[in-house]
C-alpha positions as semicolon CSV with decimal commas, in nm:
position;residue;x (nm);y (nm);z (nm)
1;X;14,323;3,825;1,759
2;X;14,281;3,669;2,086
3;X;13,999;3,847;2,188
4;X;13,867;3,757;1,864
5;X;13,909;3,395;1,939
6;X;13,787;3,343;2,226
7;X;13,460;3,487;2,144
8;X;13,434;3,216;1,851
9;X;13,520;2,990;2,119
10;X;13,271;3,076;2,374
11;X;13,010;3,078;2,073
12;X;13,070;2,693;1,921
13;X;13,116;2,608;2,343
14;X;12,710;2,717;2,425
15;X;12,678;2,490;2,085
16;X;12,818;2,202;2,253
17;X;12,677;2,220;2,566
18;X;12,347;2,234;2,451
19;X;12,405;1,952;2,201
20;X;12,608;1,716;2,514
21;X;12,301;1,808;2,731
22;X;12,047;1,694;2,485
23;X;12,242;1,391;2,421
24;X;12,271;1,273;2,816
25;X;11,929;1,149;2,929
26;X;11,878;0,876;2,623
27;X;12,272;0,742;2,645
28;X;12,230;0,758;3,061
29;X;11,897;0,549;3,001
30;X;12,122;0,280;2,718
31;X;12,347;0,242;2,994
32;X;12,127;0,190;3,312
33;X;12,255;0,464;3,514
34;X;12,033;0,685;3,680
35;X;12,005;1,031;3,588
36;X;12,189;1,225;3,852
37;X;12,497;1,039;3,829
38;X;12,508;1,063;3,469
39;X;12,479;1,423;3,509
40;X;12,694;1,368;3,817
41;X;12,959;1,205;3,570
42;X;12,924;1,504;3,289
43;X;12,987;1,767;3,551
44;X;13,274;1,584;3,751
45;X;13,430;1,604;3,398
46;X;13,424;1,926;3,335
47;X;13,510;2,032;3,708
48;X;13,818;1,768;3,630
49;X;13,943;1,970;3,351
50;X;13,869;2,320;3,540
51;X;14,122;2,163;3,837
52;X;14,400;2,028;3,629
53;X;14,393;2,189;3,324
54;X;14,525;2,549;3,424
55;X;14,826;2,378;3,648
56;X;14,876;2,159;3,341
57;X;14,907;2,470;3,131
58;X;15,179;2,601;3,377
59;X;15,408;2,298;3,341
60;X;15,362;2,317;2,939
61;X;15,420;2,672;2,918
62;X;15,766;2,605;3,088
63;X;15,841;2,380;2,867
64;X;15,707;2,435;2,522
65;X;15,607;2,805;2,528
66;X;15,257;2,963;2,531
67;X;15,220;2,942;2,157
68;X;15,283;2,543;2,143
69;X;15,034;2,505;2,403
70;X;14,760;2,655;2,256
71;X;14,824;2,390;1,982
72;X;14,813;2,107;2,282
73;X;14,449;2,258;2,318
74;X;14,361;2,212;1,948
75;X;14,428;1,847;1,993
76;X;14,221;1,829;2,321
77;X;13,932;1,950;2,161
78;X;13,965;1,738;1,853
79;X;14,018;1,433;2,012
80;X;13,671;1,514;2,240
81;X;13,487;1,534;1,906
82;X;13,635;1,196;1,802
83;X;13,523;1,008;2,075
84;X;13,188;1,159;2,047
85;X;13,157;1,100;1,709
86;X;13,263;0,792;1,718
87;X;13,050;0,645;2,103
88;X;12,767;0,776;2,058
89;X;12,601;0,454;1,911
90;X;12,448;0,537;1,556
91;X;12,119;0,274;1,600
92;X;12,025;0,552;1,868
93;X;12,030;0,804;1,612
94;X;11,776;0,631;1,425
95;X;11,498;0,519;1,619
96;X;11,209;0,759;1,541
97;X;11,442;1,025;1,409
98;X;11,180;1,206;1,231
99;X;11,043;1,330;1,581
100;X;11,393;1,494;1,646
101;X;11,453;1,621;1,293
102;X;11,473;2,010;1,295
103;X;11,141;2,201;1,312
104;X;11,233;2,358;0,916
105;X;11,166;2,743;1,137
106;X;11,468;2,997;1,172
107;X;11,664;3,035;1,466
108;X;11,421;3,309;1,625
109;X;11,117;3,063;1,635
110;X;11,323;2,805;1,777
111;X;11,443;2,989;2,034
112;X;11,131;3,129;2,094
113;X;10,950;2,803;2,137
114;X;11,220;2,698;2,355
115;X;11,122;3,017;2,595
116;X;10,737;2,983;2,547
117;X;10,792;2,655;2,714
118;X;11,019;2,719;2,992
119;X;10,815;3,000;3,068
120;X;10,465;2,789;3,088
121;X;10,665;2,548;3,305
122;X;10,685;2,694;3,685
123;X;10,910;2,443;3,730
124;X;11,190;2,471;3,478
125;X;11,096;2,813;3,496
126;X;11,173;2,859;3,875
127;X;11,524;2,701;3,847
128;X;11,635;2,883;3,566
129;X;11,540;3,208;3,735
130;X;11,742;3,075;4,029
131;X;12,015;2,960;3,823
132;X;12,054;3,305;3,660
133;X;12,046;3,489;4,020
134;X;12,272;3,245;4,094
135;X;12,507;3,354;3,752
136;X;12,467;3,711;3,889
137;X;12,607;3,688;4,164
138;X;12,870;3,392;4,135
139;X;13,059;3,456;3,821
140;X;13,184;3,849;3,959
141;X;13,229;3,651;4,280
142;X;13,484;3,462;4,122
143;X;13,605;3,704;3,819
144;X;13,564;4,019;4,003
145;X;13,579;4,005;4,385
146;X;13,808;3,708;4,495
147;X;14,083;3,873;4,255
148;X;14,047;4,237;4,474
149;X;13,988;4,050;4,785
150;X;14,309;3,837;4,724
151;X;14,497;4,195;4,665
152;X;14,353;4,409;4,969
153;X;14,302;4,143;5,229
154;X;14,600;3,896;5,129
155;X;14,817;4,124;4,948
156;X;14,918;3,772;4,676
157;X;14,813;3,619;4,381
158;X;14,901;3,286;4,586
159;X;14,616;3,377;4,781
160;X;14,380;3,392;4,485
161;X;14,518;3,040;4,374
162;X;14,422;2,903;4,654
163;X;14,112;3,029;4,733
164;X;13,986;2,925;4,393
165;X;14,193;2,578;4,378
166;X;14,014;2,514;4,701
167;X;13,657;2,589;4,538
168;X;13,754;2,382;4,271
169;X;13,883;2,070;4,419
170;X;13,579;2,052;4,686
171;X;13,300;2,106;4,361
172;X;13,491;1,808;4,239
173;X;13,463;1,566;4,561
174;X;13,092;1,721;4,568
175;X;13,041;1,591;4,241
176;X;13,153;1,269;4,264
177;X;13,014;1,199;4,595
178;X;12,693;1,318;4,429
179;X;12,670;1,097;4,156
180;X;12,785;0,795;4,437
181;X;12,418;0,855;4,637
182;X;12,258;1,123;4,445
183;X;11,975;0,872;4,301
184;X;11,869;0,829;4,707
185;X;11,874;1,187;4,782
186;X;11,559;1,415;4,800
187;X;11,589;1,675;4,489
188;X;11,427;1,975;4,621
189;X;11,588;1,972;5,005
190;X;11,923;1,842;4,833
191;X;11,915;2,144;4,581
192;X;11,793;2,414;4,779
193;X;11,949;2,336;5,121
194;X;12,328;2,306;4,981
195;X;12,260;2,598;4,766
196;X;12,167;2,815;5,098
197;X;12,454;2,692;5,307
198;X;12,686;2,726;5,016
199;X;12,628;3,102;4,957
200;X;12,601;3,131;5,399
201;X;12,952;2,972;5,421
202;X;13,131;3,109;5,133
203;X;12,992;3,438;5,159
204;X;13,014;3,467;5,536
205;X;13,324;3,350;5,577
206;X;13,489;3,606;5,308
207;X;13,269;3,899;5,513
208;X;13,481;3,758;5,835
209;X;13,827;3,779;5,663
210;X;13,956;3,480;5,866
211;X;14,329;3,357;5,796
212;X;14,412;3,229;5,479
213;X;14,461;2,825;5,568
214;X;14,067;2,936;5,736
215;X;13,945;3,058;5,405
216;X;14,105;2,750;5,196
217;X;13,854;2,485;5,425
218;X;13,581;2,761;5,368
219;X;13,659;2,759;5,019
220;X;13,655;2,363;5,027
221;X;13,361;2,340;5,195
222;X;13,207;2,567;4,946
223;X;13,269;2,333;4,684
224;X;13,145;2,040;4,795
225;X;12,822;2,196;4,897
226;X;12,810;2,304;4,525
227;X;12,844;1,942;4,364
228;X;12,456;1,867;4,356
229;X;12,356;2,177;4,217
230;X;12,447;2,134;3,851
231;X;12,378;1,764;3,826
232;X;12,020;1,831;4,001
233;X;11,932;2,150;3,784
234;X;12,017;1,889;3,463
235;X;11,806;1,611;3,586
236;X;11,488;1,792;3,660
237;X;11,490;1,996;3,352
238;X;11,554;1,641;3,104
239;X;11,283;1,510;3,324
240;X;11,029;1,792;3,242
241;X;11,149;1,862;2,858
242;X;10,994;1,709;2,577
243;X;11,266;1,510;2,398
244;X;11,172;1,682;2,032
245;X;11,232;2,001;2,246
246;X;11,554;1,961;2,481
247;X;11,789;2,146;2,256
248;X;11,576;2,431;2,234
249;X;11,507;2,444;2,598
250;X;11,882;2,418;2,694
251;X;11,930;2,623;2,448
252;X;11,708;2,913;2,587
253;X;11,793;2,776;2,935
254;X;12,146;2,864;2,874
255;X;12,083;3,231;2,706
256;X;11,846;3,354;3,012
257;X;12,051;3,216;3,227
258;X;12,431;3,322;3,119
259;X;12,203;3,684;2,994
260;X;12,352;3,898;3,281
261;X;12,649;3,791;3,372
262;X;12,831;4,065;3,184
263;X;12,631;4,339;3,380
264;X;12,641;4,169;3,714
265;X;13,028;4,202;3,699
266;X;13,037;4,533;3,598
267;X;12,780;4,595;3,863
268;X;12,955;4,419;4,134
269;X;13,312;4,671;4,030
270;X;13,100;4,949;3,982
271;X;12,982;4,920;4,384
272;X;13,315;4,766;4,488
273;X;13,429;5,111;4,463
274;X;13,161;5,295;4,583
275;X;13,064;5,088;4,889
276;X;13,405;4,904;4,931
277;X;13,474;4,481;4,908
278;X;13,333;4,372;5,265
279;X;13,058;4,542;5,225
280;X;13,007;4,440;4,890
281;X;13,029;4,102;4,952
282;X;12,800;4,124;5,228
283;X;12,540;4,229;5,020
284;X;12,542;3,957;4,745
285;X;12,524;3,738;5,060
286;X;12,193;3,873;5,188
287;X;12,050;3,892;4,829
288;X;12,154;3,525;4,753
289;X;12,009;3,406;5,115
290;X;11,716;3,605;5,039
291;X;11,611;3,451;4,701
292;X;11,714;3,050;4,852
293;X;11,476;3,137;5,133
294;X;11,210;3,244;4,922
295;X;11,224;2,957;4,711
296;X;11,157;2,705;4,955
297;X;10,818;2,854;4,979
298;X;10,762;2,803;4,570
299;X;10,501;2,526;4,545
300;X;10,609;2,439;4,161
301;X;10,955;2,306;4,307
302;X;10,825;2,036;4,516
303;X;10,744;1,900;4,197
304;X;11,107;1,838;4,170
305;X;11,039;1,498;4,384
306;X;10,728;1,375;4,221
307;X;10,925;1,112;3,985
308;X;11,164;0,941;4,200
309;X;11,513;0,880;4,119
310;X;11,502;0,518;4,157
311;X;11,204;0,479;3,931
312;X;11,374;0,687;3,668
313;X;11,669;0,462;3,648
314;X;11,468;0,163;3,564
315;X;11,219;0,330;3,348
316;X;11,279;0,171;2,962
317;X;11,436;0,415;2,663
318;X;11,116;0,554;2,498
319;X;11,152;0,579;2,141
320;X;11,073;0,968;2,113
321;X;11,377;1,053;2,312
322;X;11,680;0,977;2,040
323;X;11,861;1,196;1,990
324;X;11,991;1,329;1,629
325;X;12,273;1,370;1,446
326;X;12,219;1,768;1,464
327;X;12,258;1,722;1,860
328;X;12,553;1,504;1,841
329;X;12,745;1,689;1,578
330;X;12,699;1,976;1,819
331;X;12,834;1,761;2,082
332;X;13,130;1,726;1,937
333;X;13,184;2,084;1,903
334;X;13,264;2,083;2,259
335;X;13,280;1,704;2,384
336;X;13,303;1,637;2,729
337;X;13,401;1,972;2,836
């Protein structure tokens, strides 16, 4: 049953992201924030939850049992879909909602419009390519190799704690600090050059099998260089979307993106054991560094800059972008996770 379950819950969670994504850019204009640290905000959440929530599981499992805390979960999610359903100001909802209201095609033409767009858009096009490279290779980092490398190298499951604690609590600081003087940053150096460094420092220093305390400051590092990723890669794409067509594009966004991360991981194990870890690793370094460098040469991402983020802030909430009850209720599905 378990199994079961958590593939209904990864299904109604891509539901909810899409819907919370779609719902951002008109409640970040309402509120005079910029853009990035709205998105700033939305990730710092989530990274929040990643941090505490698993030692907060811990302490309830000693206490209440593993059963009773699954339970403590139900009421996590259910109070996110309260607040959502009851914040998100209904007025928004109704300005021009017949722009927003769905499209009356199935789910294949939706999804296909979605794609027919962020495929005629070299922009949103380029980062989604480099966000699903960048799915490829970082998801069996963390589910497949740090796990073996904890075991051969390390020989504890502390070790694996802290290595991805580390991670976890610098992407946090990297977020916030992000969404403090994100709005003054350039978007395209910003995004690109902590992306390269990120994959240079994590995976180099893994490939150099330095001390453990070594690898928790690499790890930490790693993380903070991560924090404007996310919050730029949301920004650009609200930017360049339609509003009648943001759920769609997430929607798509998220689906190309997230496609391969099932066969990158059983990739990654398949040549952990044929070439070995070190070597392993120092392969999806070179690959990662590889595609970074190359997209710095892409023309269609210096478009990233053209509206600045300054200008953004101030611009007034146009009356297409409300956002509808359909996104919201989807929202709620996963609120602020």
């Amino acid at each position: 049953m378990l199994p079961i379950l958590a593939f209904v819950l990864a299904s109604v969670n891509a539901q909810g992201d899409t819907g919370r994504l779609a719902l951002l850019p008109i409640l970040a204009r309402e509120a005079a924030v910029a853009p990035e640290r709205a998105n700033a905000v939305d990730r710092a959440a989530a990274r929040s939850g990643q941090l505490v929530g698993p030692v907060l599981a811990g302490v309830l499992i000693a206490f209440i049992g593993p059963s009773n805390v699954l339970f403590v979960n139900v009421a996590t999610f259910v109070t996110s879909a309260v607040l959502v359903l009851f914040s998100v100001p209904p007025s928004i909802e109704r300005r021009d909602i017949e722009l927003r209201q769905p499209s009356g095609q199935r789910y294949g033409a939706d999804l296909a419009e979605g794609l027919r767009f962020v495929l005629s858009n070299r922009l949103v096009l380029g980062m989604v390519l480099l966000a699903t490279v960048g799915n490829l290779l970082d998801v069996p980092l963390l589910q497949v190799v740090l796990p073996v490398y904890a075991s051969e190298v390390f020989g504890s499951p502390t070790a694996l704690g802290l290595l991805m604690g580390s991670f976890a609590g610098g992407a946090l600081l990297g977020t916030i600090a992000f969404g403090v003087i994100g709005s003054r940053l350039p978007r395209r150096r910003t995004f690109l050059g902590s992306w390269l460094l990120l994959a240079v420092v994590v995976y180099g220093g893994l490939v150099l099998q330095p001390p453990l305390p070594v690898l928790v400051v690499v790890g930490l590092t790693g993380g903070l260089l991560s924090g404007p990723i996310n919050p730029i890669i949301l920004t650009v794409v609200q930017a360049e979307t339609p509003p009648q067509l943001l759920g769609r594009v997430f929607g798509a966004l998220t689906a190309v993106a997230q496609a391969g991360i099932p066969f990158g991981a059983a990739i990654i194990g398949l040549v952990i054991e044929g070439a070995g870890l070190i070597e392993t690793i120092a392969g999806m370094g070179v690959l990662y560094v590889l595609t970074l460098t190359v997209m710095f040469t892409i023309p269609a991402l210096r478009r990233m800059d053209a509206v600045s983020p300054a200008a953004a802030a101030k611009v007034e909430p146009p009356m297409e972008a409300a956002p509808t009850p359909q996104a919201r209720a989807c929202a709620t599905m996963k609120a602020g996770l």
